[in-house]
N, CA, C and O atoms as a GROMACS GRO file, in nm:
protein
  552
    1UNK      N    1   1.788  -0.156  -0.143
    1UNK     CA    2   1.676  -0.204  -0.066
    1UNK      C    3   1.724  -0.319   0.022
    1UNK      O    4   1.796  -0.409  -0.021
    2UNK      N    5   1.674  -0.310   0.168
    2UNK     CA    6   1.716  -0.434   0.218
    2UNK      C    7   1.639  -0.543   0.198
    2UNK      O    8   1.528  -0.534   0.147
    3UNK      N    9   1.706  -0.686   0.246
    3UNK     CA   10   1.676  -0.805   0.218
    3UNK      C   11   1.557  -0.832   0.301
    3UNK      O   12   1.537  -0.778   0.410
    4UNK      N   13   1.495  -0.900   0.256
    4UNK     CA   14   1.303  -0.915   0.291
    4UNK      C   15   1.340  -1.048   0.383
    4UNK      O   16   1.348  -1.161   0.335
    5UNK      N   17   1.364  -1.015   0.532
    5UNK     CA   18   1.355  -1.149   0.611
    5UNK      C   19   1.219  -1.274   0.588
    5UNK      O   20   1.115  -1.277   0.653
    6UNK      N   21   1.257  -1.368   0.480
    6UNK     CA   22   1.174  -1.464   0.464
    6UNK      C   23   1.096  -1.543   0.573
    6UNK      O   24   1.009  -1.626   0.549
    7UNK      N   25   1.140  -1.505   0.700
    7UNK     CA   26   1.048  -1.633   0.820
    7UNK      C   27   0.996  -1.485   0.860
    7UNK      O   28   0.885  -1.525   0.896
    8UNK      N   29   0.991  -1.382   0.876
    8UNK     CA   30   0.907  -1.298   0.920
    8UNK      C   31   0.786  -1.254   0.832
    8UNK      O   32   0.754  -1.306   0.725
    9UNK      N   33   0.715  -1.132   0.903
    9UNK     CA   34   0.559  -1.124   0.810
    9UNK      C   35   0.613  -1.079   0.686
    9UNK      O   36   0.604  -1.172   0.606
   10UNK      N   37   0.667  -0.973   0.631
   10UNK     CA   38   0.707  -0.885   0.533
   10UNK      C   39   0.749  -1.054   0.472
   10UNK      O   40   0.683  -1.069   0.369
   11UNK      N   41   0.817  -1.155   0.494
   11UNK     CA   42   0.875  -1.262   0.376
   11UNK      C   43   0.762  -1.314   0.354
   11UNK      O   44   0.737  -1.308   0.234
   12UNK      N   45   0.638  -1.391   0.447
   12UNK     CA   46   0.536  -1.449   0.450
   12UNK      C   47   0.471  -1.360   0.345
   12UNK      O   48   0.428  -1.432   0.255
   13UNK      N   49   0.451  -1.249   0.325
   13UNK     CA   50   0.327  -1.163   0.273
   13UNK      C   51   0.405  -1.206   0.134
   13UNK      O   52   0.354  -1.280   0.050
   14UNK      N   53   0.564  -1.136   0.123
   14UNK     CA   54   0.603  -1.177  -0.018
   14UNK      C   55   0.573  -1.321  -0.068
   14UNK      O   56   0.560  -1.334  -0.189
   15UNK      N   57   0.566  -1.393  -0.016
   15UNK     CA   58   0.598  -1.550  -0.086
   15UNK      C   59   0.447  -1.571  -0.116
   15UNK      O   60   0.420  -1.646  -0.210
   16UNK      N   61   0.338  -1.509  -0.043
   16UNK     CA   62   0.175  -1.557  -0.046
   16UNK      C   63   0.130  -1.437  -0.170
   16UNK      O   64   0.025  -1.447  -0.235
   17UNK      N   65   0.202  -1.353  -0.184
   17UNK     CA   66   0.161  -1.220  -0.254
   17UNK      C   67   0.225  -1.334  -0.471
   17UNK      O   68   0.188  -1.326  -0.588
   18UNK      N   69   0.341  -1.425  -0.383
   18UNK     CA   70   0.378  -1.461  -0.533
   18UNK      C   71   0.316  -1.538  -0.635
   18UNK      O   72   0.330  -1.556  -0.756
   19UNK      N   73   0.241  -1.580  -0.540
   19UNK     CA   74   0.134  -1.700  -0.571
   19UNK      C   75   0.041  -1.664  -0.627
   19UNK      O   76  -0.045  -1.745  -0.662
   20UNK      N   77   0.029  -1.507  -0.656
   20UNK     CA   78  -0.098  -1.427  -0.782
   20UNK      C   79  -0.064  -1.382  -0.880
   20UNK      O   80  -0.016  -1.269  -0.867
   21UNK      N   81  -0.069  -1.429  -1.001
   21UNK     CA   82  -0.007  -1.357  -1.052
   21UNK      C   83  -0.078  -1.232  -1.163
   21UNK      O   84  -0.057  -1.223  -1.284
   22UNK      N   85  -0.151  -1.157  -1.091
   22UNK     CA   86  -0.249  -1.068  -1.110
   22UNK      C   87  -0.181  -0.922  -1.021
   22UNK      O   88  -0.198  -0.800  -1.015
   23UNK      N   89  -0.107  -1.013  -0.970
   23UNK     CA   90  -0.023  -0.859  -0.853
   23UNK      C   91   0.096  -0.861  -0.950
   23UNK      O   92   0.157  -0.954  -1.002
   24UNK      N   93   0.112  -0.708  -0.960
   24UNK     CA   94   0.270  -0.614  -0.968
   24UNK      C   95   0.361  -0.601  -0.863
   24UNK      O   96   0.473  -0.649  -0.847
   25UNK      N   97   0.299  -0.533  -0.800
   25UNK     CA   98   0.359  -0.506  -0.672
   25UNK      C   99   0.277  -0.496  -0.544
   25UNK      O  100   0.155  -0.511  -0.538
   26UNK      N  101   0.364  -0.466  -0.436
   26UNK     CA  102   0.314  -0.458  -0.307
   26UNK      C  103   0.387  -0.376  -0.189
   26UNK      O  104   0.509  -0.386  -0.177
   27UNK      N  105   0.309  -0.294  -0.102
   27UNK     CA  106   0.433  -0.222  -0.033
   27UNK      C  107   0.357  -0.288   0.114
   27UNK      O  108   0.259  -0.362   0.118
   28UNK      N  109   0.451  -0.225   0.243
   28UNK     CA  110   0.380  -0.212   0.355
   28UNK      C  111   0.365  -0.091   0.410
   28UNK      O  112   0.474  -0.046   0.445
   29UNK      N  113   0.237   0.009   0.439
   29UNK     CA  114   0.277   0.153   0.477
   29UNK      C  115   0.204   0.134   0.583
   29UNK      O  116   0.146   0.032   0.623
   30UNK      N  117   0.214   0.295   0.648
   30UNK     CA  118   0.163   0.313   0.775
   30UNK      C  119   0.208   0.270   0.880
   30UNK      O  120   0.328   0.266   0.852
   31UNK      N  121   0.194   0.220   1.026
   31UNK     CA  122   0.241   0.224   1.122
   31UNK      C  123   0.325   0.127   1.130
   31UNK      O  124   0.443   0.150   1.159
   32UNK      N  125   0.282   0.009   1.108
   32UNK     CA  126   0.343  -0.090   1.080
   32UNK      C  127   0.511  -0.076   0.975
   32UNK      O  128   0.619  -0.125   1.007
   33UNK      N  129   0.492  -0.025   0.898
   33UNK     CA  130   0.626  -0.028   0.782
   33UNK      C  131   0.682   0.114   0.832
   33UNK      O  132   0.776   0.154   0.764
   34UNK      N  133   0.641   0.205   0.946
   34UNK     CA  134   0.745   0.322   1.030
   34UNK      C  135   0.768   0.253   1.106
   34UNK      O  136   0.783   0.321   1.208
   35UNK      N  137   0.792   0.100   1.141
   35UNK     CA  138   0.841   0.075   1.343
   35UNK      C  139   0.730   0.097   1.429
   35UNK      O  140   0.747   0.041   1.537
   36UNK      N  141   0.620   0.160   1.419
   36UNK     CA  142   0.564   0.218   1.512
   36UNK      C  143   0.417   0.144   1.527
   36UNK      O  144   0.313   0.210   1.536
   37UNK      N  145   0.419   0.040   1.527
   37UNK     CA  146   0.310  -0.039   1.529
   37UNK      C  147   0.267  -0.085   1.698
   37UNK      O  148   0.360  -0.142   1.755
   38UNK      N  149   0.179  -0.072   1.758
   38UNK     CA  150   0.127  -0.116   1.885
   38UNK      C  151   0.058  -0.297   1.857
   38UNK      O  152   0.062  -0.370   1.758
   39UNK      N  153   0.006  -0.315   1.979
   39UNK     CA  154  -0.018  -0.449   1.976
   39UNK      C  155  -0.218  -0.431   1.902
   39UNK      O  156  -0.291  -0.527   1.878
   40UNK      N  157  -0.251  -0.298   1.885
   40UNK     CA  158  -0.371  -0.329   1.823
   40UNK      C  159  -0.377  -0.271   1.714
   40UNK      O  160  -0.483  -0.223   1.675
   41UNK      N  161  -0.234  -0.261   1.622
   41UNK     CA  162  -0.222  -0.199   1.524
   41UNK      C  163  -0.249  -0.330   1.351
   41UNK      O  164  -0.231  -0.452   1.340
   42UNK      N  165  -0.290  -0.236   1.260
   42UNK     CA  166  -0.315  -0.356   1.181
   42UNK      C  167  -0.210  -0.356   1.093
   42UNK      O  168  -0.117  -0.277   1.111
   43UNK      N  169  -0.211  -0.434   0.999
   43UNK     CA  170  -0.075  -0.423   0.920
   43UNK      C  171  -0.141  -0.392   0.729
   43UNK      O  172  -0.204  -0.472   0.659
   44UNK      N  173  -0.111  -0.301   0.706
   44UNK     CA  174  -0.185  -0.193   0.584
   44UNK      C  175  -0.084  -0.244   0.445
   44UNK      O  176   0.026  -0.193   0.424
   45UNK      N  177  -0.140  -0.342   0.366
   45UNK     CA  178  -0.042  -0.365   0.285
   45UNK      C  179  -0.173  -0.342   0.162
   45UNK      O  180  -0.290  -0.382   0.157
   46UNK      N  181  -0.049  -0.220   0.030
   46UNK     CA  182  -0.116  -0.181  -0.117
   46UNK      C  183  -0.078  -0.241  -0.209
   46UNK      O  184   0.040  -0.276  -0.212
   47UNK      N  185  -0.146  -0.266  -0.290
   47UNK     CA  186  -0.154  -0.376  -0.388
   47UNK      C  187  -0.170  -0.336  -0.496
   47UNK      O  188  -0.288  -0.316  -0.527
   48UNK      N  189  -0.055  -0.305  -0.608
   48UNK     CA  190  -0.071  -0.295  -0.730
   48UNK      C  191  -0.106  -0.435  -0.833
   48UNK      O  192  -0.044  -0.541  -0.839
   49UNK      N  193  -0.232  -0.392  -0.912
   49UNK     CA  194  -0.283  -0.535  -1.009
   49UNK      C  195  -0.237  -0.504  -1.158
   49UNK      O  196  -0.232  -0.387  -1.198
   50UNK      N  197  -0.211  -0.590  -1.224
   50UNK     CA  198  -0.192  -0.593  -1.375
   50UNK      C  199  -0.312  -0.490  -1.394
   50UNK      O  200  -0.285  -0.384  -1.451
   51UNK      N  201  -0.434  -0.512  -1.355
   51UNK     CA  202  -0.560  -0.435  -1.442
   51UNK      C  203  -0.654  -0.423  -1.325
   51UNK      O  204  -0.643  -0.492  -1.223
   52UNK      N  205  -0.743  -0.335  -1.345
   52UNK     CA  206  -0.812  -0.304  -1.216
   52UNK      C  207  -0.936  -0.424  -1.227
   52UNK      O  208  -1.021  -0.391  -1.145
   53UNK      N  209  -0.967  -0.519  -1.279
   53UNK     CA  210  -1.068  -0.611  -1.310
   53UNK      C  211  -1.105  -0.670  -1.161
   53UNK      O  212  -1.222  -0.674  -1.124
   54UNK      N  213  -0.976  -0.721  -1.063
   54UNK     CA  214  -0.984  -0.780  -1.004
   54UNK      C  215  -0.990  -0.690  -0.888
   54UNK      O  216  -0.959  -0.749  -0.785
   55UNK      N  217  -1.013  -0.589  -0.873
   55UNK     CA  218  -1.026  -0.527  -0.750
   55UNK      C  219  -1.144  -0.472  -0.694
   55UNK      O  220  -1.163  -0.359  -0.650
   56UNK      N  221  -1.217  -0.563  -0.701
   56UNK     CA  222  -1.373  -0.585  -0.589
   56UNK      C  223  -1.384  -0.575  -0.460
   56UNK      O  224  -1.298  -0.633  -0.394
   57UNK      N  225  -1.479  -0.509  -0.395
   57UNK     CA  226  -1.485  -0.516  -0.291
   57UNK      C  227  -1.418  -0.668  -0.182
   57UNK      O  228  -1.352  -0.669  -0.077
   58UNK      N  229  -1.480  -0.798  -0.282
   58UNK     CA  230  -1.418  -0.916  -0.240
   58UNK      C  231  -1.267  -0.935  -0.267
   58UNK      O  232  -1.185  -0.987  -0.190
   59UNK      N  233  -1.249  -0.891  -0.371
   59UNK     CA  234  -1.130  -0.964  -0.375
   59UNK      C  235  -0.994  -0.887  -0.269
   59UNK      O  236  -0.899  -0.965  -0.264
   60UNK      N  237  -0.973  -0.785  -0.205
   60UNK     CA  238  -0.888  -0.748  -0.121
   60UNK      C  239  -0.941  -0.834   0.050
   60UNK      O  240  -0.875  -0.886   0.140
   61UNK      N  241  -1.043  -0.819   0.036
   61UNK     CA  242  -1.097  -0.903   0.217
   61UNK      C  243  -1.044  -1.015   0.206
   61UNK      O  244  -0.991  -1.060   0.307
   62UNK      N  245  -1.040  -1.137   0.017
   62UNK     CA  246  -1.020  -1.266   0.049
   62UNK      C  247  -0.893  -1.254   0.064
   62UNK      O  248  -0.847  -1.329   0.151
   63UNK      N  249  -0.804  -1.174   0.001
   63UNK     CA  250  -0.664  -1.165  -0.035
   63UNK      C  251  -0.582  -1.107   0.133
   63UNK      O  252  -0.465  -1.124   0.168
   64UNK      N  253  -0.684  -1.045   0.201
   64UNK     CA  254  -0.652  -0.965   0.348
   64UNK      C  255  -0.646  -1.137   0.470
   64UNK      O  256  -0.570  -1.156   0.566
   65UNK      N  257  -0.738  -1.218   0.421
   65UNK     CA  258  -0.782  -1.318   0.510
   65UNK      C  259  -0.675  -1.434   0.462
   65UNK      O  260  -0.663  -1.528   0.540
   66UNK      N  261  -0.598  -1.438   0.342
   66UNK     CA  262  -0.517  -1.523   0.276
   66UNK      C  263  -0.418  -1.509   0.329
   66UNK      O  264  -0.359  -1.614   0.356
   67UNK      N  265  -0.345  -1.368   0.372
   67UNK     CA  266  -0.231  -1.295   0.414
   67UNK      C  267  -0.242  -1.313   0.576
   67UNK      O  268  -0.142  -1.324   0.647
   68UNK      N  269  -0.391  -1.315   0.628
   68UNK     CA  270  -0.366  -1.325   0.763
   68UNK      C  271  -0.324  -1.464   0.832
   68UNK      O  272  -0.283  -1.491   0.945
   69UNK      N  273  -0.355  -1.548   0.704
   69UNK     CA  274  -0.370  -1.698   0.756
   69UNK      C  275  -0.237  -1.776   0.753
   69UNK      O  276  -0.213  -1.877   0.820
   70UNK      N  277  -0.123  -1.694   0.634
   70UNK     CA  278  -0.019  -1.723   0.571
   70UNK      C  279   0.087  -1.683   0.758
   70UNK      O  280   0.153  -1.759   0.829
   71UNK      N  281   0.056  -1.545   0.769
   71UNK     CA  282   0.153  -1.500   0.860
   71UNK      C  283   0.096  -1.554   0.998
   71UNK      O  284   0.190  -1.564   1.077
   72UNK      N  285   0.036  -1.574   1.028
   72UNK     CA  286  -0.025  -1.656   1.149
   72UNK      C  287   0.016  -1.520   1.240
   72UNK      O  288   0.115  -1.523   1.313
   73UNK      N  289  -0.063  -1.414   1.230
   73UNK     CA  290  -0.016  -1.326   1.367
   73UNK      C  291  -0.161  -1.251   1.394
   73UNK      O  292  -0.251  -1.249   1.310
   74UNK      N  293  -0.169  -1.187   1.533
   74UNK     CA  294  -0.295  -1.134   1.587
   74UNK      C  295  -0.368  -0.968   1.472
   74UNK      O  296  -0.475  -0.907   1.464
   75UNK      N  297  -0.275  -0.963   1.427
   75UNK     CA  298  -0.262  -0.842   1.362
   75UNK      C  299  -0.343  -0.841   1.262
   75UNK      O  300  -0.313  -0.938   1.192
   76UNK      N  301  -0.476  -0.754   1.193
   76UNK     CA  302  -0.543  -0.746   1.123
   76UNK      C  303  -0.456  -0.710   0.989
   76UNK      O  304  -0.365  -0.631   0.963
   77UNK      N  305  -0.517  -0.788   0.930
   77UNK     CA  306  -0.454  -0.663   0.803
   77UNK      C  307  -0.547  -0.644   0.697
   77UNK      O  308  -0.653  -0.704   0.677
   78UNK      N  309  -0.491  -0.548   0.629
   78UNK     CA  310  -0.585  -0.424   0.578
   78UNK      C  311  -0.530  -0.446   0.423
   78UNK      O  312  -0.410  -0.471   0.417
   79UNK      N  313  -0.602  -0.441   0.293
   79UNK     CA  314  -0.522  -0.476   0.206
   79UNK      C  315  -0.622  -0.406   0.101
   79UNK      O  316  -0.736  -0.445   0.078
   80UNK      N  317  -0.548  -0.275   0.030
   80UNK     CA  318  -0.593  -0.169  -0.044
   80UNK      C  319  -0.570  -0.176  -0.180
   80UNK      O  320  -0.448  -0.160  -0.184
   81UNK      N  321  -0.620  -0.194  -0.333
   81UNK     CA  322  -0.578  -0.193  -0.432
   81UNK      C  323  -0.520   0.007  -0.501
   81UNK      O  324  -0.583   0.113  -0.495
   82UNK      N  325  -0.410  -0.018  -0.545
   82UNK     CA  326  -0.351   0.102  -0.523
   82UNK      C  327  -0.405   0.177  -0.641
   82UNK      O  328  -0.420   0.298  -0.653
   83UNK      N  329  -0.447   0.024  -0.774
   83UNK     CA  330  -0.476   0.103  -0.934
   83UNK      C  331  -0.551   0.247  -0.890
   83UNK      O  332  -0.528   0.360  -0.934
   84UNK      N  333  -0.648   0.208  -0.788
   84UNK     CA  334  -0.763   0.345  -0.813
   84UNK      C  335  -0.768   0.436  -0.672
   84UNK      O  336  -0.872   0.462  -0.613
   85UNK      N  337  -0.623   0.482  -0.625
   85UNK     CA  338  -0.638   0.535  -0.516
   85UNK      C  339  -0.641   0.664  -0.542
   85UNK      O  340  -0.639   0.698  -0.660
   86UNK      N  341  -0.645   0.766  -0.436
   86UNK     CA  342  -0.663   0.897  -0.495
   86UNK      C  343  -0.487   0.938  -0.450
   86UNK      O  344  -0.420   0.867  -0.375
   87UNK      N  345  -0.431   1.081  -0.523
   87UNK     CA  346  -0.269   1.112  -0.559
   87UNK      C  347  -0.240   1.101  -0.399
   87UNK      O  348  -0.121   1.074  -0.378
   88UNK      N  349  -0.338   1.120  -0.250
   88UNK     CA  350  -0.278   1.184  -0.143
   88UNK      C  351  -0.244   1.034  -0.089
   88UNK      O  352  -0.136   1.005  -0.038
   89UNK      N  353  -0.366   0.931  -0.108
   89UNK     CA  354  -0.337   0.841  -0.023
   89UNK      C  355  -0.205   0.739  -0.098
   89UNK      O  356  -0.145   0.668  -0.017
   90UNK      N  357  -0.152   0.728  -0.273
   90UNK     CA  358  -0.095   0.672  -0.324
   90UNK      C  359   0.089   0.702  -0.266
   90UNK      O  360   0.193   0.638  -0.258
   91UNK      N  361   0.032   0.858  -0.236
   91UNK     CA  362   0.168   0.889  -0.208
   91UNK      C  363   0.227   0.836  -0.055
   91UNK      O  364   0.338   0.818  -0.003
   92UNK      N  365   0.106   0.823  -0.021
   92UNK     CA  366   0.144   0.787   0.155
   92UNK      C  367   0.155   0.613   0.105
   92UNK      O  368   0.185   0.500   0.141
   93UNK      N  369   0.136   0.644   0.064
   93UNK     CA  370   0.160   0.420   0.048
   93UNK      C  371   0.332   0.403  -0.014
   93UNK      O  372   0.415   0.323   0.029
   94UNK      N  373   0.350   0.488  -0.109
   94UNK     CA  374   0.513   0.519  -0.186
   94UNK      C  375   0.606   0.544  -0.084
   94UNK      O  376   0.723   0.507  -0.100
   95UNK      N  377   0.547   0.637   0.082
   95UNK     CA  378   0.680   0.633   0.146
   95UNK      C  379   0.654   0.496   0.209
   95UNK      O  380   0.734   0.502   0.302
   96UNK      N  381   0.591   0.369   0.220
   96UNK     CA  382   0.674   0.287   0.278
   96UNK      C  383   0.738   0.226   0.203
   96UNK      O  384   0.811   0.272   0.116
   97UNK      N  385   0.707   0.060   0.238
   97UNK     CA  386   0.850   0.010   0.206
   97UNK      C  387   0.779  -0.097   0.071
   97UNK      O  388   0.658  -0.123   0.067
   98UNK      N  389   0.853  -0.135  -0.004
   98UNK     CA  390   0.813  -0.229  -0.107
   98UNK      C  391   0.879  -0.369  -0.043
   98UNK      O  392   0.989  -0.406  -0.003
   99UNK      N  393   0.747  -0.422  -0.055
   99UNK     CA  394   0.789  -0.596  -0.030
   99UNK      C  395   0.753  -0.680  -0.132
   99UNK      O  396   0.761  -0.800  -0.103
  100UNK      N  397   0.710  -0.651  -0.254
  100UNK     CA  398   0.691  -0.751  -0.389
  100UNK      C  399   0.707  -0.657  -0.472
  100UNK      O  400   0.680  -0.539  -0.451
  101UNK      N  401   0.769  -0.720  -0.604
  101UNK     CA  402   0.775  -0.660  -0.675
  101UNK      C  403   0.760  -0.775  -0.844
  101UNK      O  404   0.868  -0.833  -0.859
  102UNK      N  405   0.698  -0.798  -0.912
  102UNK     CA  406   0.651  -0.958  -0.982
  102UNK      C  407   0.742  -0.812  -1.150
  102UNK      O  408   0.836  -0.835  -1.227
  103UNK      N  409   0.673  -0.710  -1.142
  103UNK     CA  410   0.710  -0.661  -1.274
  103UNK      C  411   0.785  -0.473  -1.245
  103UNK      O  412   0.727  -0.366  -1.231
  104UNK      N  413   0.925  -0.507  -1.247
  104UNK     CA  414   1.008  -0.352  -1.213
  104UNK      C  415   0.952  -0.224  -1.311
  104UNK      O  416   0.909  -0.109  -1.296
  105UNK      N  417   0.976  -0.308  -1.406
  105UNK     CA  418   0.940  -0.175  -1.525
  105UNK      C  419   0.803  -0.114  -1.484
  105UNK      O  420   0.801  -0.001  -1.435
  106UNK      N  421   0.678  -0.194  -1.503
  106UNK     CA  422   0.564  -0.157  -1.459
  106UNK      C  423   0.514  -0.100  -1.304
  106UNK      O  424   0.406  -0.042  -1.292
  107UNK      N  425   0.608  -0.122  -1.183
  107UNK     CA  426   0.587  -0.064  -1.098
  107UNK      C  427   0.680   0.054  -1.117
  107UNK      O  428   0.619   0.160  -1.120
  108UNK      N  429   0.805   0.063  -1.130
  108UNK     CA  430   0.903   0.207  -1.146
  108UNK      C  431   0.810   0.318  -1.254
  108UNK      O  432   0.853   0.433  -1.259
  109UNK      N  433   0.680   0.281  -1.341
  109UNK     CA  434   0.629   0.383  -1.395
  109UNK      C  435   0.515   0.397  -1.344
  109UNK      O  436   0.448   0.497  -1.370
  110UNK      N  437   0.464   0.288  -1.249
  110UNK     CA  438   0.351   0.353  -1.159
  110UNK      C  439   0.392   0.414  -1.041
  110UNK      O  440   0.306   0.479  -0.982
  111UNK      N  441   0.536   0.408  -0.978
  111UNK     CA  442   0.569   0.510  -0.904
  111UNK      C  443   0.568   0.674  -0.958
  111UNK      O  444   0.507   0.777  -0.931
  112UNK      N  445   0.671   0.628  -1.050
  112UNK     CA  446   0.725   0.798  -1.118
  112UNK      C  447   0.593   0.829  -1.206
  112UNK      O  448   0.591   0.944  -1.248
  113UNK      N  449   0.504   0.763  -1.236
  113UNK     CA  450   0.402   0.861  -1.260
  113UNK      C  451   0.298   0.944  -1.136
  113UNK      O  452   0.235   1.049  -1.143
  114UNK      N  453   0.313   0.844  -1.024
  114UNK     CA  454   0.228   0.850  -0.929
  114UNK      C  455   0.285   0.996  -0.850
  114UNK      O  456   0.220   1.100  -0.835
  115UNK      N  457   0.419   0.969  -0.809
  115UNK     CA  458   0.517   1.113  -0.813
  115UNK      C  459   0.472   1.244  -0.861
  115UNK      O  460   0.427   1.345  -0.808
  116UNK      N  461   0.497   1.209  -0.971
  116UNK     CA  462   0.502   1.358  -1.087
  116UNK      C  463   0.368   1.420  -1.048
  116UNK      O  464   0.350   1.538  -1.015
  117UNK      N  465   0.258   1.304  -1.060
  117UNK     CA  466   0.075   1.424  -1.037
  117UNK      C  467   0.082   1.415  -0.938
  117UNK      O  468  -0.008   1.488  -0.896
  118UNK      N  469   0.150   1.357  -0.827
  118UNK     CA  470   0.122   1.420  -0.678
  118UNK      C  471   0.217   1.581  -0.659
  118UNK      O  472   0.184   1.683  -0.600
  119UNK      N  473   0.316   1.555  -0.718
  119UNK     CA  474   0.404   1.703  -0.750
  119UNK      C  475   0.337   1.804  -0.784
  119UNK      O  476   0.323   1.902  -0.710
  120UNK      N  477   0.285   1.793  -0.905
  120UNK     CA  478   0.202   1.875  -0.992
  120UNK      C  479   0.090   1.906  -0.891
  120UNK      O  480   0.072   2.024  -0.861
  121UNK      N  481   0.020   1.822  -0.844
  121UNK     CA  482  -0.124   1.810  -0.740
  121UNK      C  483  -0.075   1.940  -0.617
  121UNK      O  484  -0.135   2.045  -0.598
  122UNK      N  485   0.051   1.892  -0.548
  122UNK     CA  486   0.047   1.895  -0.418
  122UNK      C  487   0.026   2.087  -0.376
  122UNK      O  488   0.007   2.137  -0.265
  123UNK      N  489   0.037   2.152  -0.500
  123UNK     CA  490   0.022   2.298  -0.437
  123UNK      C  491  -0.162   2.306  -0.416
  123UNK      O  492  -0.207   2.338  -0.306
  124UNK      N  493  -0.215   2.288  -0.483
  124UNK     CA  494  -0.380   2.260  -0.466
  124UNK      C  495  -0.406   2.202  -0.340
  124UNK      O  496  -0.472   2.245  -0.246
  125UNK      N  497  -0.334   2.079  -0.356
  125UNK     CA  498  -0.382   2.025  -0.223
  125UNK      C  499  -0.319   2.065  -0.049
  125UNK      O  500  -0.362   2.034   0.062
  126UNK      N  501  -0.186   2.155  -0.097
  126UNK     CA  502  -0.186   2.260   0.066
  126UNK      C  503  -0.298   2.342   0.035
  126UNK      O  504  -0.385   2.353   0.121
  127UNK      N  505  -0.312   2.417  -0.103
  127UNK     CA  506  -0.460   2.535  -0.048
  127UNK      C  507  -0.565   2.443   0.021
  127UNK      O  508  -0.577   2.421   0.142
  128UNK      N  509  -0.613   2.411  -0.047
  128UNK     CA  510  -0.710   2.307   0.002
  128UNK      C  511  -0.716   2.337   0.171
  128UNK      O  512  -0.793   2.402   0.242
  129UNK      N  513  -0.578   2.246   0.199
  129UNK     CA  514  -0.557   2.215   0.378
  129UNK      C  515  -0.548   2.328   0.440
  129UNK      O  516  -0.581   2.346   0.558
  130UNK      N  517  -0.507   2.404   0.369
  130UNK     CA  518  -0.494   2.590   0.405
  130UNK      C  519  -0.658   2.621   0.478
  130UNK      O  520  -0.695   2.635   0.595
  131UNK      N  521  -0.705   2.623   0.392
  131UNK     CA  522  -0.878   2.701   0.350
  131UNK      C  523  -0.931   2.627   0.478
  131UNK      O  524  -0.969   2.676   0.584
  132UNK      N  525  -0.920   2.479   0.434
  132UNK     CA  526  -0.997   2.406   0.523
  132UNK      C  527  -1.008   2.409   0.671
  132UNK      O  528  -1.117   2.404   0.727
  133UNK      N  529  -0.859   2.419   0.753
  133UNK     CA  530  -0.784   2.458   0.834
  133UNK      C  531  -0.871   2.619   0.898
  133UNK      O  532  -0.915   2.643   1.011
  134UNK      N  533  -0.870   2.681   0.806
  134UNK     CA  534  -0.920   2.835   0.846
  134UNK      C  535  -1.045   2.828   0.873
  134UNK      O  536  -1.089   2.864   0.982
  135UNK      N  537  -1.141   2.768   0.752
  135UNK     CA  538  -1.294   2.687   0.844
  135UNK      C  539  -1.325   2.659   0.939
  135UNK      O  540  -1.430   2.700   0.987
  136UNK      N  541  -1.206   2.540   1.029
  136UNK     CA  542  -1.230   2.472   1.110
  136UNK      C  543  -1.232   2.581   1.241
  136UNK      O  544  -1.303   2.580   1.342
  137UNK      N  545  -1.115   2.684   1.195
  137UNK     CA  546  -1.082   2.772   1.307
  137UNK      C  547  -1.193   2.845   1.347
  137UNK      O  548  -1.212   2.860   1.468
  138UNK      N  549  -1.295   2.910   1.239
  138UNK     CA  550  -1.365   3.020   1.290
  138UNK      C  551  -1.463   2.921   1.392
  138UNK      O  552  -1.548   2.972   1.465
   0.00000   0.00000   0.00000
């Protein structure tokens, strides 16, 4: 993994993300963590918690407005708790990039579990896109 430039956002988010210690981990996905971010793009960072207790509607907006204030940039950001996501969107958060990580063991088995039922999932969910796809057509 490369080194997390500390004066940029990805170091800012880590060092403000360390200061909870209710977070596991943290990635950055979406446009932002492909390069491909525009100037009205927001910056989409998922948030694994010790326990889902703390993941209220409030508590990601205060934690989104904490992160915006830390990195001082125009860029919204968007800040998703990952405990209760569904297998399609968890997996799209797994290809970006990890920028915290407070407990390895506990995130390396919420990856590789997150993996395995999206594996297991993912033939259902092409029928699914299949069917749906053919709907849209007629």
């Amino acid at each position: 993994m490369n080194k997390i430039d500390e004066s940029g956002i990805p170091g800012k988010i880590r060092q403000t993300l360390s200061e909870h210690d209710e977070i596991v981990a943290a990635y950055i996905f979406g446009s932002y963590a492909r390069g491909h971010a525009r100037a009205d793009s927001d910056i989409d960072i998922g948030i694994l918690l010790k326990d889902d207790t703390g993941g209220s509607g409030i508590y990601p907006a205060r934690l989104a407005g904490e992160l915006k204030d830390a990195c001082k940039t125009g860029h919204a950001i968007d800040v998703r708790i990952l405990n209760r996501g569904s297998l399609r969107f968890l997996h799209q958060v797994l290809k970006g990039k990890l920028i915290f990580s407070r407990d390895d063991s506990k995130r390396i088995k919420f990856e590789t579990t997150t993996i395995l039922k999206y594996l297991d999932f993912k033939p259902f969910l092409e029928e699914y896109d299949r069917m749906r796809k053919q709907r849209l057509l007629q």
